[in-house]
C-alpha positions as CSV (number, residue, x, y, z in Angstrom):
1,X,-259.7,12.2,40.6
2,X,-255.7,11.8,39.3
3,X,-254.6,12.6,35.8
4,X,-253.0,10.3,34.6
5,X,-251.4,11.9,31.6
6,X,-250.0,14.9,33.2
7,X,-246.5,15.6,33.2
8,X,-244.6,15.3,36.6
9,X,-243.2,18.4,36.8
10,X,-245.8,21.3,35.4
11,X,-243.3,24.2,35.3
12,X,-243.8,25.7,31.6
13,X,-240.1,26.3,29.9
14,X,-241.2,29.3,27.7
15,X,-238.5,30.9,24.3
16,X,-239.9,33.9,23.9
17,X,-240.1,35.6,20.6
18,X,-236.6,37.9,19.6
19,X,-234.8,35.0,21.7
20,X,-232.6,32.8,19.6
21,X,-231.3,29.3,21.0
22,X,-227.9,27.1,19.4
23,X,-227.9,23.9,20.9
24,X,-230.1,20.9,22.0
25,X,-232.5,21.1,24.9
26,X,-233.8,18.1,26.8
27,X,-236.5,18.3,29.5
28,X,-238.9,17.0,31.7
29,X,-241.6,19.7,31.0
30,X,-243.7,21.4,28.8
31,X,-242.0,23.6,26.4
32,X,-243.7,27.0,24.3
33,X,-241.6,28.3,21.7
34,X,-242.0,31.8,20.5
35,X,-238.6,32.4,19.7
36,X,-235.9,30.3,17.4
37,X,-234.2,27.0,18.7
38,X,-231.6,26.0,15.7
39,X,-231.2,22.4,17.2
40,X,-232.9,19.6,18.6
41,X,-235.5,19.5,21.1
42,X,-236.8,16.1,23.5
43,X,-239.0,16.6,26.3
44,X,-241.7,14.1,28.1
45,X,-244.3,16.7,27.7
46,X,-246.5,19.0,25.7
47,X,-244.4,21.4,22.7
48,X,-245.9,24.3,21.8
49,X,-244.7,26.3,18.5
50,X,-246.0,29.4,18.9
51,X,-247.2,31.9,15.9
52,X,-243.8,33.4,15.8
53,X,-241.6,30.0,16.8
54,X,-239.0,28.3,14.4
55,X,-237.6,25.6,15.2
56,X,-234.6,24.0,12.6
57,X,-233.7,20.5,14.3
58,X,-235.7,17.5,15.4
59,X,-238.5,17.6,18.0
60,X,-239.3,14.8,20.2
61,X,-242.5,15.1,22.5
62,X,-245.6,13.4,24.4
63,X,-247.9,15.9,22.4
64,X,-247.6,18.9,20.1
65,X,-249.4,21.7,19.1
66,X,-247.4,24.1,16.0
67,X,-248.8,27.6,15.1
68,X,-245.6,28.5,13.5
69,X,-242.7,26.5,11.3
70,X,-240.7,23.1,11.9
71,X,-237.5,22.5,9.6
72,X,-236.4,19.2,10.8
73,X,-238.3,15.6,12.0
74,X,-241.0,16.1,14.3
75,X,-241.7,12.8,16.9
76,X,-244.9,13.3,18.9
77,X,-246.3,9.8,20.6
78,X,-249.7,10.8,21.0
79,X,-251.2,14.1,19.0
80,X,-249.6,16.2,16.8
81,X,-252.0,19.3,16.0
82,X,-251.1,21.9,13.4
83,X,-252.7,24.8,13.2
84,X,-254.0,27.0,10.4
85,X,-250.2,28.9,10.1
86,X,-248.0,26.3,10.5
87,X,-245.4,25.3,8.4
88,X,-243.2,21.9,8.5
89,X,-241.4,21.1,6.2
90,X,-239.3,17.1,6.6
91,X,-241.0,14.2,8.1
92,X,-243.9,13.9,11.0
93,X,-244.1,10.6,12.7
94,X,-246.7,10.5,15.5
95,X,-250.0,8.5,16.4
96,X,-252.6,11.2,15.5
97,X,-252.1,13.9,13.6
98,X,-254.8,17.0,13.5
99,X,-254.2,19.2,10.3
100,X,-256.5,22.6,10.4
101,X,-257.2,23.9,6.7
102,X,-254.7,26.4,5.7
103,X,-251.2,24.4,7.2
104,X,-248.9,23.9,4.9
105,X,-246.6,20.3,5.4
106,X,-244.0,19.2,3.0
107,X,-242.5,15.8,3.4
108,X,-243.1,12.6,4.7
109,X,-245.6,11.5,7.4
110,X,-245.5,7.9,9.1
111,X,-248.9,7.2,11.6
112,X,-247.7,5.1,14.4
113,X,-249.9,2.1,15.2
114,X,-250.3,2.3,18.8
115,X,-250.4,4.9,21.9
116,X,-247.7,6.2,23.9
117,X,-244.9,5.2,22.0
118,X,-241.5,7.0,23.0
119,X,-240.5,9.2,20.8
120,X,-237.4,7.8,20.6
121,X,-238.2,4.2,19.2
122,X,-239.5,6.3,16.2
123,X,-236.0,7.6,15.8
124,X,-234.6,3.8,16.5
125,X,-236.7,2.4,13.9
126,X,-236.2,5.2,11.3
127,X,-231.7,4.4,12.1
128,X,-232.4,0.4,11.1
129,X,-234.8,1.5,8.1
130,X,-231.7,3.8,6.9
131,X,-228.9,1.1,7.9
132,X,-230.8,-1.1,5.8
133,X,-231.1,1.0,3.3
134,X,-227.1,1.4,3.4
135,X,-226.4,-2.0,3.1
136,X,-229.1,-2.8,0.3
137,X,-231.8,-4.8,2.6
């Protein structure tokens, strides 16, 4: 039986921890950060934020699952998990959202109303909520 919901390419892109990353990344793949990415991340798969990952920048992903700390917007279009260490601190918008006791989130959380959004109309819709915001709508 096929699975459906499996990324085309299963290579793993991995950041390990002492490694330190300036810049966006974009991929196709499922990502584990260990390390520290100072920009913004958008892949079609799974992001892992490992115990010791950081990342400071926006995240864009099919799913998530954070052991360590966010700084930035977080855009998962399924299930965002965060585990008993992790730390975000901005906004979350995903579908479901997992907290385990013991996570630590501060900012703003919007709950998508339907699976398998792209991440990237959250970031469209959250540009015309702030233009209209600009010009007083």
């Amino acid at each position: 039986m096929a699975k459906f919901n499996e990324p085309e390419n299963n290579a793993v892109n991995l950041i390990s921890n002492g490694t330190e990353i300036t810049g966006d990344i974009k991929s196709n793949g499922d990502i584990r950060i260990d390390g520290l990415l100072t920009g913004n991340l958008s892949t079609k798969g799974k992001v892992v934020i490992g115990p010791t990952g950081r990342v400071k920048g926006e995240v864009y992903c099919k799913n998530s699952e954070v052991s360590g700390a966010v700084d930035g917007k977080i855009c998962v279009s399924q299930l965002l998990t965060l585990k008993t260490d992790s730390k975000i601190t901005g906004e979350i918008l995903t579908f479901k959202l997992s907290i385990e006791p013991g996570a630590k989130f501060t900012g703003n959380c919007k709950m998508s109303e339907s699976e398998n959004n792209e991440p990237a109309s959250f970031a469209k819709e959250k540009e015309s909520e702030r233009a209209g915001e600009k010009t007083g709508k």
